[in-house]
LUMVO-592090 format. One line per field, with one value per residue (C-alpha): residue number from 1; x, y, z. Coordinates in nm, 4 decimals. Layout:
<sites>
guvo = NUM ...
X = X ...
Y = Y ...
Z = Z ...
</sites>
This chain:
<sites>
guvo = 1 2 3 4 5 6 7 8 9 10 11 12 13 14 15 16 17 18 19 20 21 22 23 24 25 26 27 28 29 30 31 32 33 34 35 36 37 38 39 40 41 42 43 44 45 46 47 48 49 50 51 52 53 54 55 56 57 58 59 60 61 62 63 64 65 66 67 68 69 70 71 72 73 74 75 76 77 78 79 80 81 82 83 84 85 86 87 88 89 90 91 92 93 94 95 96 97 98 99 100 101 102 103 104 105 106 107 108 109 110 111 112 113 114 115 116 117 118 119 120 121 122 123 124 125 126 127 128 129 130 131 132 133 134 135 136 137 138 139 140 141 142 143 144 145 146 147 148 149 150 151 152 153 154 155 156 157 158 159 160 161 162 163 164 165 166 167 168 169 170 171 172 173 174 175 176 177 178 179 180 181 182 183 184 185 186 187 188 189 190 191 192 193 194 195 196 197 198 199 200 201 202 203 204 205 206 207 208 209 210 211 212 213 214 215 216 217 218 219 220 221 222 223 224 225 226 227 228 229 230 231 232 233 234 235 236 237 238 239 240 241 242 243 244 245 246 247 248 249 250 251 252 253 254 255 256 257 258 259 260 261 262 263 264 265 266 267 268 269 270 271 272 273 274 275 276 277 278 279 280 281 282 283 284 285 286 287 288 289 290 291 292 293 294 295 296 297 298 299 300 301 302 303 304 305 306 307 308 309 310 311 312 313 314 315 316 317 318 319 320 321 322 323 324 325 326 327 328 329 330 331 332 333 334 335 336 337 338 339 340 341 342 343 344 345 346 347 348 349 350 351 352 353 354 355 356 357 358 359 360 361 362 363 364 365 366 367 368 369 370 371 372 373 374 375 376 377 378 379 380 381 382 383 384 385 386
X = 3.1846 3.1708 2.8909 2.9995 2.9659 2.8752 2.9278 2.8874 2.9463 2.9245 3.1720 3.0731 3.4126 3.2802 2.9720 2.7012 2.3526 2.3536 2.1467 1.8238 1.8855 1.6045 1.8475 1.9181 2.3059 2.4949 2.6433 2.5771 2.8977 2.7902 3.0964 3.0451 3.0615 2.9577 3.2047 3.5223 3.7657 4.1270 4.3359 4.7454 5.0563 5.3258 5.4270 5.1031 4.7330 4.5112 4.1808 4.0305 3.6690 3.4408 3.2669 2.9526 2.9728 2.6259 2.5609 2.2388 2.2305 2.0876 2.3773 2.7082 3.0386 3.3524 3.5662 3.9181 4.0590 3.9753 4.1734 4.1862 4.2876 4.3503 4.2623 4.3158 4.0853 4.1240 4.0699 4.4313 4.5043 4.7636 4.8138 4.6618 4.7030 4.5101 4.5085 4.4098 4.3775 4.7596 5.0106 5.0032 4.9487 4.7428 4.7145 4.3433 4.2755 4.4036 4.0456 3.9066 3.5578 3.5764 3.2846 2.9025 2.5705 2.2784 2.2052 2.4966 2.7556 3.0994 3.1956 3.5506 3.7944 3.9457 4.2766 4.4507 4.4722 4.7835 4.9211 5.2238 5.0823 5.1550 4.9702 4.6156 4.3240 3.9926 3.8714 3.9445 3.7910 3.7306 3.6966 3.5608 3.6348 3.3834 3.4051 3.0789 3.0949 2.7646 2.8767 3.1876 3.2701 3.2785 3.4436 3.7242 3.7773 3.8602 4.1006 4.2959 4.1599 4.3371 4.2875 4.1475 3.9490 3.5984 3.2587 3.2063 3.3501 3.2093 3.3273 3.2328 3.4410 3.4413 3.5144 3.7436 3.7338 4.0055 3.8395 3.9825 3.9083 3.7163 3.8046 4.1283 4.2239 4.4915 4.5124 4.2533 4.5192 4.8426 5.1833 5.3283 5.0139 5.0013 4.7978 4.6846 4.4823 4.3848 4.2177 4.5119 4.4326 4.4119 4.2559 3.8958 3.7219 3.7435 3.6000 3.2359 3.0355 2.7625 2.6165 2.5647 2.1861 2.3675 2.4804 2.1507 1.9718 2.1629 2.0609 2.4288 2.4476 2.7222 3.0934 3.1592 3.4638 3.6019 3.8963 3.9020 4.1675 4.2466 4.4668 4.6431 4.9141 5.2231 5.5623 5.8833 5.8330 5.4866 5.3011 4.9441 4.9525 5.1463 5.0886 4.7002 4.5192 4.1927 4.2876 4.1664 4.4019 4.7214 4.6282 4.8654 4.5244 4.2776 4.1718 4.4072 4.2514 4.0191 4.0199 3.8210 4.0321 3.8317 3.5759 3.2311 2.9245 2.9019 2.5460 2.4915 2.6845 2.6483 2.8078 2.6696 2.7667 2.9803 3.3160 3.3188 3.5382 3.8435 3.7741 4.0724 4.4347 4.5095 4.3174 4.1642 3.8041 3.5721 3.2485 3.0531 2.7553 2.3997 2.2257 1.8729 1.7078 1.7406 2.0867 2.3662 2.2028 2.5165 2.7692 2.9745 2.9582 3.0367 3.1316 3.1157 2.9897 3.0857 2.9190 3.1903 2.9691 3.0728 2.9290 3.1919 3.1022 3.3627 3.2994 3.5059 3.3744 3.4490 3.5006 3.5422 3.1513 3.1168 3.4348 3.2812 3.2608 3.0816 2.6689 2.4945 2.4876 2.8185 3.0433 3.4012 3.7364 4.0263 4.2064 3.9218 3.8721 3.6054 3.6314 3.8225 3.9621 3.7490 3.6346 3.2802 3.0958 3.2161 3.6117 3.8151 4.0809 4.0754 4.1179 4.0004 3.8160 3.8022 3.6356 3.5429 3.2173 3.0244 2.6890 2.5825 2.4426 2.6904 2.5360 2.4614 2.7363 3.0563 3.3675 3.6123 3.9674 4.1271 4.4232 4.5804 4.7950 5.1421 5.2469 5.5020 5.5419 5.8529 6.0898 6.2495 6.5020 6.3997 6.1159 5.9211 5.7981 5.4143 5.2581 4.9296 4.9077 4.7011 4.7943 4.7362 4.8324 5.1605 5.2586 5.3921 5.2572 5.2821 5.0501 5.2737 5.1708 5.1456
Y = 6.6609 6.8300 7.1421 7.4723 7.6062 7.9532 8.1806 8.5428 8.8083 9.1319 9.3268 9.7139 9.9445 10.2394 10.4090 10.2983 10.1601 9.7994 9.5860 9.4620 9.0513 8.9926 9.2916 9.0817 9.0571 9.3146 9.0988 8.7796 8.5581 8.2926 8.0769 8.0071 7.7052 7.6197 7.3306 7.5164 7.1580 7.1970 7.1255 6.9724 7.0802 6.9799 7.0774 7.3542 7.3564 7.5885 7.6642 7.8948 8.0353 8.3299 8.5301 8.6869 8.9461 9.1415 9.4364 9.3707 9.6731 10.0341 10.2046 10.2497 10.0039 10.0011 9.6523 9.7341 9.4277 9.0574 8.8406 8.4122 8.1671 7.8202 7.5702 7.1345 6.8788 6.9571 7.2844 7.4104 7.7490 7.6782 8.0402 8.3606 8.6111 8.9947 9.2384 9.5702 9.8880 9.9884 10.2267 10.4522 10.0778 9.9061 9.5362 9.5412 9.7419 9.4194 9.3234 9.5741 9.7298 9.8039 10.0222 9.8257 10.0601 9.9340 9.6058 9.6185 9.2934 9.2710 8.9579 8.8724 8.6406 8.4460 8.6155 8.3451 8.0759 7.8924 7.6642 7.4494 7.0858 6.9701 7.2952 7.1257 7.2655 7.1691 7.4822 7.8252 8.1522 8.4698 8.7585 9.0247 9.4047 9.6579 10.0563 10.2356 10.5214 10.7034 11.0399 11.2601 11.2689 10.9334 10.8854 11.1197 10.9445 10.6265 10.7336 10.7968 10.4686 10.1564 9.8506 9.6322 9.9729 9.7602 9.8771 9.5347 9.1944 8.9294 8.5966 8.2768 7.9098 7.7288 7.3968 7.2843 6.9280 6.7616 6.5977 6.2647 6.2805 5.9680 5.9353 5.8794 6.1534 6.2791 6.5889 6.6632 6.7417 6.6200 6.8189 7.0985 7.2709 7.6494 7.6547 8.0203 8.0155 7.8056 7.7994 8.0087 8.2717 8.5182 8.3416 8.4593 8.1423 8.1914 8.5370 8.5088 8.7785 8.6068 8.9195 9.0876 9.0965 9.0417 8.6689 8.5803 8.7127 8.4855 8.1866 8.1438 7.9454 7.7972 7.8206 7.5386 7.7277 7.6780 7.4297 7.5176 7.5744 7.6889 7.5414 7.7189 7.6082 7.8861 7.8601 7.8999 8.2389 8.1754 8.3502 8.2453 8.3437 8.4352 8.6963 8.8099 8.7382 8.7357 8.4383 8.1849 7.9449 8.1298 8.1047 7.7497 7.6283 7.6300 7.3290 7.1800 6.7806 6.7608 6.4257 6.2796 6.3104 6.0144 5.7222 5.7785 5.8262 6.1466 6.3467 6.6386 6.8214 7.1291 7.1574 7.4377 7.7596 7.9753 8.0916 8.4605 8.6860 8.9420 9.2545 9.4302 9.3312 9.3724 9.1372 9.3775 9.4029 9.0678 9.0486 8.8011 8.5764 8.6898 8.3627 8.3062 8.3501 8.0349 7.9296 7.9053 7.9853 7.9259 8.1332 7.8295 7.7556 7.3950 7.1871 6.8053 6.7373 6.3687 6.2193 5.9516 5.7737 5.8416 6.1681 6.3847 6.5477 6.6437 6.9600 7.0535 7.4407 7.6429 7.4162 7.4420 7.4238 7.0758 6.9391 6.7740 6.3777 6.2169 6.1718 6.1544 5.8146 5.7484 5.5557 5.6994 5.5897 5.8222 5.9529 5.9089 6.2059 6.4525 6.7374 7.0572 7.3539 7.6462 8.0071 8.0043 8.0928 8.3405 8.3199 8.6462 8.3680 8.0062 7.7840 7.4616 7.5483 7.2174 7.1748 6.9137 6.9513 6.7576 6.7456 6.8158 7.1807 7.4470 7.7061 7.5001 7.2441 7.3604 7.2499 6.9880 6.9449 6.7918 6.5640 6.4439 6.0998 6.0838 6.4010 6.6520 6.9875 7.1847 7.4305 7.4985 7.2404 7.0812 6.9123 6.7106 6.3710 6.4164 6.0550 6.2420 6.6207 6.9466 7.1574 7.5526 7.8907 7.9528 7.5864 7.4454 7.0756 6.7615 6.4763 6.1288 5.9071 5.5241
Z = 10.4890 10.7971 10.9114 10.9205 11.2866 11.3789 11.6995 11.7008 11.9730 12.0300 12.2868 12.2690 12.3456 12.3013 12.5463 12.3246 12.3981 12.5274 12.2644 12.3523 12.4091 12.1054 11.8934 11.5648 11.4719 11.3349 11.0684 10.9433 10.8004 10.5135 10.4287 10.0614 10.0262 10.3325 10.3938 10.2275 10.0610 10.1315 9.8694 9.9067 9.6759 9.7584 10.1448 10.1496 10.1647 10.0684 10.1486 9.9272 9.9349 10.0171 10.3217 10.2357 10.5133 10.5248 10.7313 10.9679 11.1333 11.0880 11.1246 10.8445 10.9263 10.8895 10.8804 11.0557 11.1438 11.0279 11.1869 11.1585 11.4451 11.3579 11.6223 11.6181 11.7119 12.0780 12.0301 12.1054 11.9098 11.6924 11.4834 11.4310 11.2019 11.1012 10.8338 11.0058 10.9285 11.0905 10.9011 10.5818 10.3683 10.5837 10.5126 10.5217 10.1655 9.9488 10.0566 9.8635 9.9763 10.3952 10.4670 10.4577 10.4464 10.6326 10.4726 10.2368 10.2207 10.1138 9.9434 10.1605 9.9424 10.2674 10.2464 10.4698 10.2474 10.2886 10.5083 10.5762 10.5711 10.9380 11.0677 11.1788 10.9840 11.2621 11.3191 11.1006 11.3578 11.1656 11.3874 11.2533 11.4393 11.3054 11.3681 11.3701 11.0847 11.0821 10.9523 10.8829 11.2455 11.3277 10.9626 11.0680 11.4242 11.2262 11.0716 11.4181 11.5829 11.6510 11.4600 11.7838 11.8952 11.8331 11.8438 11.7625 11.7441 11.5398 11.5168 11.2473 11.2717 10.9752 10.9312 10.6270 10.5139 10.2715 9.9765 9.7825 9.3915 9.3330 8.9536 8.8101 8.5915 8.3359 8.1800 7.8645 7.6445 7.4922 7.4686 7.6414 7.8039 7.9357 8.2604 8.1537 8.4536 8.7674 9.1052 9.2923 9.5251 9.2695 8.9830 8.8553 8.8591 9.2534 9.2435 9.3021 9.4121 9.5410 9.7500 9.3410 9.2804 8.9054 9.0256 9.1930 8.8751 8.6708 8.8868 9.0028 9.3693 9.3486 9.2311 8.9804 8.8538 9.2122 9.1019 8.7100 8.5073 8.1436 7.9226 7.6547 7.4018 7.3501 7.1806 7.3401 7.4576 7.5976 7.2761 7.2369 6.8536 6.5872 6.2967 6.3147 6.5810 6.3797 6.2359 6.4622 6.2723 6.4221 6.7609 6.8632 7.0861 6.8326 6.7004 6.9019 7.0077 7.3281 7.5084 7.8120 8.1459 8.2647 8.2560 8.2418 8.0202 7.7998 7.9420 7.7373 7.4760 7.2216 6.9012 6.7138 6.8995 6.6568 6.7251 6.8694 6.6500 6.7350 6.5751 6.5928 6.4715 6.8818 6.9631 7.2230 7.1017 7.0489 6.8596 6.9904 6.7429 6.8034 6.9383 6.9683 7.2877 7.5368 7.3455 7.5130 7.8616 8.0556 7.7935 7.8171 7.4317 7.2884 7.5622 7.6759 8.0092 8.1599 8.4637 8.5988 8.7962 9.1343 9.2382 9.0091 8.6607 8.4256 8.1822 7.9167 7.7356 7.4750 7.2320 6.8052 6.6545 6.4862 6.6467 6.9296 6.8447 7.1267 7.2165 7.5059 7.6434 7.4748 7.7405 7.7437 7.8446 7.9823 7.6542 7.4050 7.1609 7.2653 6.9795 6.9710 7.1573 7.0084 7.0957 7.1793 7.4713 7.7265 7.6168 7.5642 7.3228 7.2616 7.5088 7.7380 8.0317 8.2541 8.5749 8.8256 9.0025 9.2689 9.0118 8.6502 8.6685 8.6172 8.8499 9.1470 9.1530 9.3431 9.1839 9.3763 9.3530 8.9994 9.0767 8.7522 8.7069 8.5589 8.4045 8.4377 8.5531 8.3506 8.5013 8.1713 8.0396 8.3955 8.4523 8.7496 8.7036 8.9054 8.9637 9.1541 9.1878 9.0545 8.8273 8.8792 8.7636 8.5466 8.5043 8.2051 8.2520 7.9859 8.0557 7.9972 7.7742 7.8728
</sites>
């Protein structure tokens, strides 16, 4: 993969003191990860990932404009587009969170993350414009300020890099699958706020929930249970069969975290088991986690207690039996979790792009034959059997 690459400026618009040359930044920009993977559907790609923005400086900031220029190989701009802080709806508040105290960040979710496939991805520029807001005053002038009125400009490139999955894969389960959730610009396995003294204290530095999905089974009107919820056994997922998505040798496992409970006929309230200390460290319950051999680790979580049928050391082949979808670990309902990562520890692997062989994505009583694709929020999918 290619470096990330890094300039920063500063252009002062407003009559302020001139840094001193040896002044540290105002911001610093961490691309997380640091080599973002861009991933193809169809006619698009997407590259989807985070900006750690953290506020160097001794005075209060206010983000109001953060715009993206996309240059080629030869450094030719090819677009550019901002969200700033213009009309009564500005575009800038879907990123949440604009103002940064004095060595406060703000964890930006790269809000330009699609792109027509012919539209060269070499170089992605984020320039950041920042309003000084050190008091009511100056709070009160920015409201009346234009978006490109900068005390300061800061800039970041990042370099994206397309990644080829090395193993062949199909999809873990059999019938019509629910993709519940995915890896989609507004999916939570994407939403990592790594700035959170929370996420460092949990030993989290890296994303391997970046290209995850959850699989669910539904009926016809896209109910995950019927009756009771509090019946695990009405929920169409659970217990449903688990089965490898791909060759490689089983390398750890757990099979005796209990089922979490709903504790209301809603459905709304879960009671999770009481485990001893060190169990479960990750929350990720049962699971099965394969290394294929090649640099890529499949994981498969939340799985039925005393379902799961393989060892470690136990060589696998694509479609072997694993266990069971279940509802332990950190699950709100039953379900697979499945993730690809680039090495075998959950919180310092980043996840890599799933492409799955012959299946089929269905548009009602229509449906797509896929020979090589991903999967991702809101599909209905069936894996074809050979």
């Amino acid at each position: 993969m290619k470096s990330t690459k890094f300039a920063f400026w500063l252009l002062g618009t407003l009559p302020l003191a001139a840094p001193a040359a040896n002044a540290p930044p105002v911001i610093s920009i961490t691309p997380m990860p640091e080599a973002p993977i861009v991933e193809t559907r169809g006619s698009n790609n997407f590259v989807n990932f985070d900006l750690v923005v953290r506020n160097q400086s001794p005075m209060t900031l206010r983000l109001a404009k953060l715009q993206i220029s996309v240059y080629d190989q030869h450094h030719a701009l090819v677009q550019s587009r901002a969200l700033n802080t213009d009309a009564f709806t500005p575009s800038i508040a879907v990123l949440g969170k604009q103002v940064m105290a004095p060595g406060e960040a703000l964890d930006v979710f790269n809000p330009f993350a699609e792109f027509e496939a012919q539209v060269p991805l070499d170089e992605l520029r984020f320039t950041f414009c920042l309003q000084r807001e050190d008091g009511v005053f100056e709070r009160g002038r920015n409201l009346h300020r234009l978006p490109d009125d900068c005390d300061y400009e800061v800039s970041a490139s990042v370099t994206p890099s397309f990644y080829q999955t090395k193993t062949p894969l199909i999809l873990p389960l059999r019938g019509k699958l629910f993709v519940w959730e995915g890896h989609d610009f507004y999916a939570h396995h994407l939403r990592v706020p790594f700035s959170d003294p929370r996420v460092a204290a949990l030993g989290i530095q890296a994303d391997s929930n970046d290209f995850a999905m959850d699989f669910i089974y539904t009926d016809d009107e896209g109910h995950a249970y019927h009756d009771d919820p509090r019946k695990l056994q009405n929920w169409y997922s659970y217990g449903k069969p688990v089965f490898a998505p791909g060759a490689g040798t089983v390398i750890a496992i757990a099979n005796d975290i209990p089922d979490n409970r709903f504790a209301n006929q809603a459905a709304t309230k879960i009671e999770y088991p009481k485990l001893p200390v060190g169990k479960d460290p990750n929350d990720i319950g049962n699971f099965v986690l394969i290394d294929h051999g090649n640099g890529e680790f499949s994981l498969l979580i939340h799985m039925q207690a005393g379902s799961v049928r393989v060892r470690p050391g136990e060589r696998v082949s694509a479609g072997d039996p694993l266990g069971a979808i279940g509802f332990a670990g950190d699950s709100i309902f039953p379900h697979l979790h499945y993730s690809l990562m680039q090495g075998p520890q959950v919180t310092k692997a980043w996840g890599i792009p799933a492409y799955f062989s012959n299946f089929r994505r269905l548009y009602g009583a229509e449906s797509v034959a896929i020979a090589h694709g991903t999967v991702n929020s809101g599909d209905f999918v069936e894996r074809q059997e050979q």
